[in-house]
N, CA and C of each residue as an Amber inpcrd file, in Angstrom:
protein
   303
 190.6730000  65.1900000 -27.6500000 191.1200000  64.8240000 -28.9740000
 190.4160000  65.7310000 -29.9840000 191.4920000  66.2740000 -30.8910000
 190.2590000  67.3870000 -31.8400000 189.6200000  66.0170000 -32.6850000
 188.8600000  66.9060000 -33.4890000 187.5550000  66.5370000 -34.5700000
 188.3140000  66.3570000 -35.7180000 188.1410000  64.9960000 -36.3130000
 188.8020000  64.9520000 -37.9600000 188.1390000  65.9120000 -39.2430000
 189.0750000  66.3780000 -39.9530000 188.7240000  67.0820000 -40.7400000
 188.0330000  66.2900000 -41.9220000 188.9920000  65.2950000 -41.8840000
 188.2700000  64.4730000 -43.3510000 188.7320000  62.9790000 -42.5810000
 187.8200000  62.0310000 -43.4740000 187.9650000  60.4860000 -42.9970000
 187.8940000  60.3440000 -44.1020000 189.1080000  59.0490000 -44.3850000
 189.6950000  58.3570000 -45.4570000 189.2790000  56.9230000 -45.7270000
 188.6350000  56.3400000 -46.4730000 188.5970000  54.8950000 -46.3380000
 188.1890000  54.4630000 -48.0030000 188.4540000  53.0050000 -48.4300000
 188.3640000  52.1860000 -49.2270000 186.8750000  52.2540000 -49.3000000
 186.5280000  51.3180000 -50.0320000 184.8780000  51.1260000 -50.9810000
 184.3480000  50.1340000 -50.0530000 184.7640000  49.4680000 -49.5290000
 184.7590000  48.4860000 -48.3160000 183.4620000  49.4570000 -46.7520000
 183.5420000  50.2660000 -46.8120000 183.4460000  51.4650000 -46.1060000
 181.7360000  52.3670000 -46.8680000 181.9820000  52.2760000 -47.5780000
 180.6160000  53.0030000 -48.5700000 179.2090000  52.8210000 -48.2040000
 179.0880000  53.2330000 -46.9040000 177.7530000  52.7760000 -46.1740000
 177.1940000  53.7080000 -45.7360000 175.8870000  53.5330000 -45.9410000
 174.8680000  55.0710000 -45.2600000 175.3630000  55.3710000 -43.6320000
 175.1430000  54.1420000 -43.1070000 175.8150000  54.0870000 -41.2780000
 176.9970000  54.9100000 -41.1810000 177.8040000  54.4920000 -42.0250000
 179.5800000  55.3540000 -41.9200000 178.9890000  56.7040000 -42.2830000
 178.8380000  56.8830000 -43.3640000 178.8180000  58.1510000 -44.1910000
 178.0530000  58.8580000 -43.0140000 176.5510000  58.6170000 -42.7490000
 175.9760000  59.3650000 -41.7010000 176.8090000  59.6010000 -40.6920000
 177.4490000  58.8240000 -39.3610000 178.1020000  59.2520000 -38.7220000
 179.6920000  60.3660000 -39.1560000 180.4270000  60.0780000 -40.1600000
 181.3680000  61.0310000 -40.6550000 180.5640000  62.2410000 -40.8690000
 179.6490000  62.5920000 -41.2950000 179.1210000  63.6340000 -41.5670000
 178.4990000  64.2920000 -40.2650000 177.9230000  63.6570000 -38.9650000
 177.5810000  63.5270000 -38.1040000 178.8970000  64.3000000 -36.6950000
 179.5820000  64.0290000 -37.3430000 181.1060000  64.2490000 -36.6190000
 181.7160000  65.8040000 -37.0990000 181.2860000  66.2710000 -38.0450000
 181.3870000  67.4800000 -38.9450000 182.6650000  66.8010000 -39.9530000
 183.0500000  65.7340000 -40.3970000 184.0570000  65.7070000 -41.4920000
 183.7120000  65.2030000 -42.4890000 184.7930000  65.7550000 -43.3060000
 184.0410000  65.4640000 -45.3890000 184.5190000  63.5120000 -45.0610000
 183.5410000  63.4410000 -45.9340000 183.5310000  61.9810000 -46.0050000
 184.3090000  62.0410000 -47.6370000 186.0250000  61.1720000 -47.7570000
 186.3660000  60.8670000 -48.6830000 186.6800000  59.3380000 -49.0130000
 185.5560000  58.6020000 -49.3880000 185.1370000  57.3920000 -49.2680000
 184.6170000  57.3830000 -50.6510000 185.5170000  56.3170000 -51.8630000
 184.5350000  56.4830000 -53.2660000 183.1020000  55.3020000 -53.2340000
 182.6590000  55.5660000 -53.9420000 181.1820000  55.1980000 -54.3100000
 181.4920000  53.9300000 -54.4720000 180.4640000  52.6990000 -54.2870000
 180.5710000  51.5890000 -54.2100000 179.4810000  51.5010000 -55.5830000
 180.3770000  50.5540000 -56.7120000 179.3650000  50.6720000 -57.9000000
 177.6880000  50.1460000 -58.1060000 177.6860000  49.4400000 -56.9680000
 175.9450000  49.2770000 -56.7870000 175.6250000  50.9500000 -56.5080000
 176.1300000  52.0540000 -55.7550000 175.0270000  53.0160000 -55.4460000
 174.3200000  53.4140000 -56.7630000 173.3970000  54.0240000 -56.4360000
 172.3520000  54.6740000 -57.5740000 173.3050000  56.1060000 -57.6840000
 173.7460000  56.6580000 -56.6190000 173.9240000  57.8410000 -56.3850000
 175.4990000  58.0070000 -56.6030000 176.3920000  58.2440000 -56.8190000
 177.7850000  58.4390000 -56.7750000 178.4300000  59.8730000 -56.1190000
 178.9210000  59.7180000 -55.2540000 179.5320000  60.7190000 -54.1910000
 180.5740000  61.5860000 -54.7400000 181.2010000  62.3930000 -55.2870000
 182.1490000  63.0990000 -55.3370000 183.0650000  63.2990000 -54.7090000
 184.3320000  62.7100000 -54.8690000 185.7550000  62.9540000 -53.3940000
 186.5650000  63.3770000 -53.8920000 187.6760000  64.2580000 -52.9780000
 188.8710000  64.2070000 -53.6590000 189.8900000  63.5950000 -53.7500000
 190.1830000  63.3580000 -55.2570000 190.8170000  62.6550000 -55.6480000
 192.2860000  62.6180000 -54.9280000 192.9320000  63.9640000 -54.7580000
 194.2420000  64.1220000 -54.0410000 194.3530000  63.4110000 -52.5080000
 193.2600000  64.0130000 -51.9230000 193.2220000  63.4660000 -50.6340000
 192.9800000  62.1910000 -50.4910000 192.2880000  61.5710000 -51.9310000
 192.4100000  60.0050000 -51.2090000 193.1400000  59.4120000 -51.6310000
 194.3500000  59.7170000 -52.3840000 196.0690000  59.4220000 -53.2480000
 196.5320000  59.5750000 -51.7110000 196.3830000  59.8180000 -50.9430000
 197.2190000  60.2870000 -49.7410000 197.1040000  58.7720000 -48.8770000
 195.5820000  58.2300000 -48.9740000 195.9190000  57.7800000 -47.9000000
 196.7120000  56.1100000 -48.2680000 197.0240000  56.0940000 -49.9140000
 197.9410000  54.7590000 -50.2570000 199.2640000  54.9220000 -49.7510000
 199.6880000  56.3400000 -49.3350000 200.9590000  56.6330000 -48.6330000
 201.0130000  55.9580000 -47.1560000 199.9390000  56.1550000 -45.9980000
 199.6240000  55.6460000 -45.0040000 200.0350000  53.5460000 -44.8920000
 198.7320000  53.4370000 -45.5510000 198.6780000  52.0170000 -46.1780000
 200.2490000  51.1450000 -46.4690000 201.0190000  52.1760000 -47.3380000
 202.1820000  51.6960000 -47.3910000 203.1910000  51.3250000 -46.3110000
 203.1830000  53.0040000 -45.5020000 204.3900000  52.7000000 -44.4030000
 203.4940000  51.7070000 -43.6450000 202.5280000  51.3230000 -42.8920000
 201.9840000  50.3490000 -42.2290000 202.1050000  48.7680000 -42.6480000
 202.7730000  48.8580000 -44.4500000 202.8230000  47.4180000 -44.8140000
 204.4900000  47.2320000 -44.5380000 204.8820000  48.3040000 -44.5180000
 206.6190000  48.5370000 -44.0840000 206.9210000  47.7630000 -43.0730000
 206.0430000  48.7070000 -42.4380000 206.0920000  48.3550000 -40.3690000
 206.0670000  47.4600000 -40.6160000 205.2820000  46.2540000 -41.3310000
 204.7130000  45.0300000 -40.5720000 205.9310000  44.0640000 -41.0490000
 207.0650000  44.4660000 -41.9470000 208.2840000  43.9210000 -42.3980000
 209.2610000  43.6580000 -41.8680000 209.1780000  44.6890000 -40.3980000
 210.6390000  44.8360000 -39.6800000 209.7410000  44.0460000 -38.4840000
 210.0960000  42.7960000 -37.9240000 210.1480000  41.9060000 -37.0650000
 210.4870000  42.8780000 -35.1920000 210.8580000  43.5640000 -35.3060000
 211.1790000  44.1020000 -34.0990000 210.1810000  45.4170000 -33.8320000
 209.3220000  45.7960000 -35.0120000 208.0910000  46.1680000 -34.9870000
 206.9340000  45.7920000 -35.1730000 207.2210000  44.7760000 -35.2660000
 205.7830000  43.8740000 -35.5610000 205.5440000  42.8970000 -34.2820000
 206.6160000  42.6810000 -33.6370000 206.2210000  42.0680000 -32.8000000
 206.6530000  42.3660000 -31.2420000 206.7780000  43.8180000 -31.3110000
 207.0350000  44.9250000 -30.3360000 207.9820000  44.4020000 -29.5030000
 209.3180000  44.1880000 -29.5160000 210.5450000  44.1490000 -28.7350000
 210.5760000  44.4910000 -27.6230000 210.3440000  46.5240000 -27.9120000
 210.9190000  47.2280000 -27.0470000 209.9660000  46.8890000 -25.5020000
 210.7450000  47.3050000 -24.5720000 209.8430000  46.9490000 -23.4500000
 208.6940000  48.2090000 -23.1380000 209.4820000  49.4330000 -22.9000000
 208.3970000  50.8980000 -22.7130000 207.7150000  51.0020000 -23.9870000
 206.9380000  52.1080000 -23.8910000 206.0140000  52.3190000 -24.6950000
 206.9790000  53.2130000 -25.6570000 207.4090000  54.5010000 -24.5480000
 208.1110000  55.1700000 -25.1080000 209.4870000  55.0550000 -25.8750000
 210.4400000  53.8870000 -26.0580000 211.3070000  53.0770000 -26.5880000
 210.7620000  52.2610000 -27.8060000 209.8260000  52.1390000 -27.7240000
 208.8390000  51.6540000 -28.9370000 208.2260000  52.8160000 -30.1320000
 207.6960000  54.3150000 -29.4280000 207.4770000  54.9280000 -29.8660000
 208.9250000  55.3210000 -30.4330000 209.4190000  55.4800000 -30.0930000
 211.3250000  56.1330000 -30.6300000 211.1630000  55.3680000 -31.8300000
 211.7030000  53.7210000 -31.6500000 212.0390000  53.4210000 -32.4470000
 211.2270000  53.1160000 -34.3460000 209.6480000  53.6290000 -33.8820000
 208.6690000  54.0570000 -34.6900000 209.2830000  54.9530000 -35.3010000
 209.6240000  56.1730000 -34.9920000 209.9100000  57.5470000 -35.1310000
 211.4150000  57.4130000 -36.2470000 212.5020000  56.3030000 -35.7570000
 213.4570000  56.4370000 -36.3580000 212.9350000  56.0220000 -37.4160000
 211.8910000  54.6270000 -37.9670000 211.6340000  54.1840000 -38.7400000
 211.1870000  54.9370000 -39.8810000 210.0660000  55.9430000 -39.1840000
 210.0860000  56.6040000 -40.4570000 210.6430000  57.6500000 -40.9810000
 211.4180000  58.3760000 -40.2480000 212.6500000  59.2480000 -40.6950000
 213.2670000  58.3320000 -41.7800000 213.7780000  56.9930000 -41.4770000
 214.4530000  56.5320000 -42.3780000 213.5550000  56.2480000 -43.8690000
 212.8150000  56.0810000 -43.4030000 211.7740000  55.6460000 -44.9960000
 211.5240000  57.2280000 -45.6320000 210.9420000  58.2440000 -44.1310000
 211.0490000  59.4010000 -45.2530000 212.2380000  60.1870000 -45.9590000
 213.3110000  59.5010000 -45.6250000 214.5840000  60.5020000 -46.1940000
 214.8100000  58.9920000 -47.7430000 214.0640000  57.8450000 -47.8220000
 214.7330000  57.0820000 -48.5260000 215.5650000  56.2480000 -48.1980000
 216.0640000  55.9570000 -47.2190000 216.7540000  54.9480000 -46.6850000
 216.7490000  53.3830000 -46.8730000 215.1350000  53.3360000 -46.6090000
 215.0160000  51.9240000 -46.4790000 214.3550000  51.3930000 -47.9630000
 215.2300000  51.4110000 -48.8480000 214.5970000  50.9430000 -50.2560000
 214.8170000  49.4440000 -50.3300000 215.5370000  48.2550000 -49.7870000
 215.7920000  46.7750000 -49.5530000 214.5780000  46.5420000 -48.0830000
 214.2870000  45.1850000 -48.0260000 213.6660000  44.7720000 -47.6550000
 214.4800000  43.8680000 -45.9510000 214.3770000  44.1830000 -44.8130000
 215.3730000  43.7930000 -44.3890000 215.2130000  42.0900000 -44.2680000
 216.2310000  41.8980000 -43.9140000 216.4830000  40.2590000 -43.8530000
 215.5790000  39.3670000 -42.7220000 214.9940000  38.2250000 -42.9880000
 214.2290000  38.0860000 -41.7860000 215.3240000  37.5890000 -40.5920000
 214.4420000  37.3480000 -38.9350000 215.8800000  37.2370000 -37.8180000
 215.4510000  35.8420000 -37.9610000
């Protein structure tokens, strides 16, 4: 498995333990400052706009009932139907919420 370039996380996360190991791993730690530190970390701002994109399709997923509660029988029929999912969200498709079963 390669080495992450950067690790993404919430304020939840803002811990010497994390931070040491991310840094430990060779990746930029983009994790904002938790307002108790004394010290305040510098991140980028772009890269961590990115990861509310993530966050989102994962609150998607958890909408469609036949992904949330894994239908398919293979792995790989599961992975597919992942794959269509987000083709459809990334072309815009899925702007309604589907109906529950």
């Amino acid at each position: 498995m390669p080495k992450p370039r950067y690790v993404l996380a919430d304020k939840g996360y803002d811990t010497n333990a994390v931070v040491a190991q991310v840094e430990q791993l060779g990746a930029e730690v983009v994790i904002p400052s938790q307002k108790s530190r004394l010290c305040c970390r510098l991140i980028d701002r772009v890269r961590y706009r990115q990861r509310n994109r993530v966050e989102r399709f994962f609150g998607r997923l958890k909408n469609f009932p036949r992904l949330a509660t894994r239908y398919e029988k293979t792995a790989v029929s599961f992975l597919g139907f992942v794959h269509f999912f987000a083709a459809l969200c990334w072309c815009g498709l899925l702007s309604v919420r589907p109906s529950p079963c």
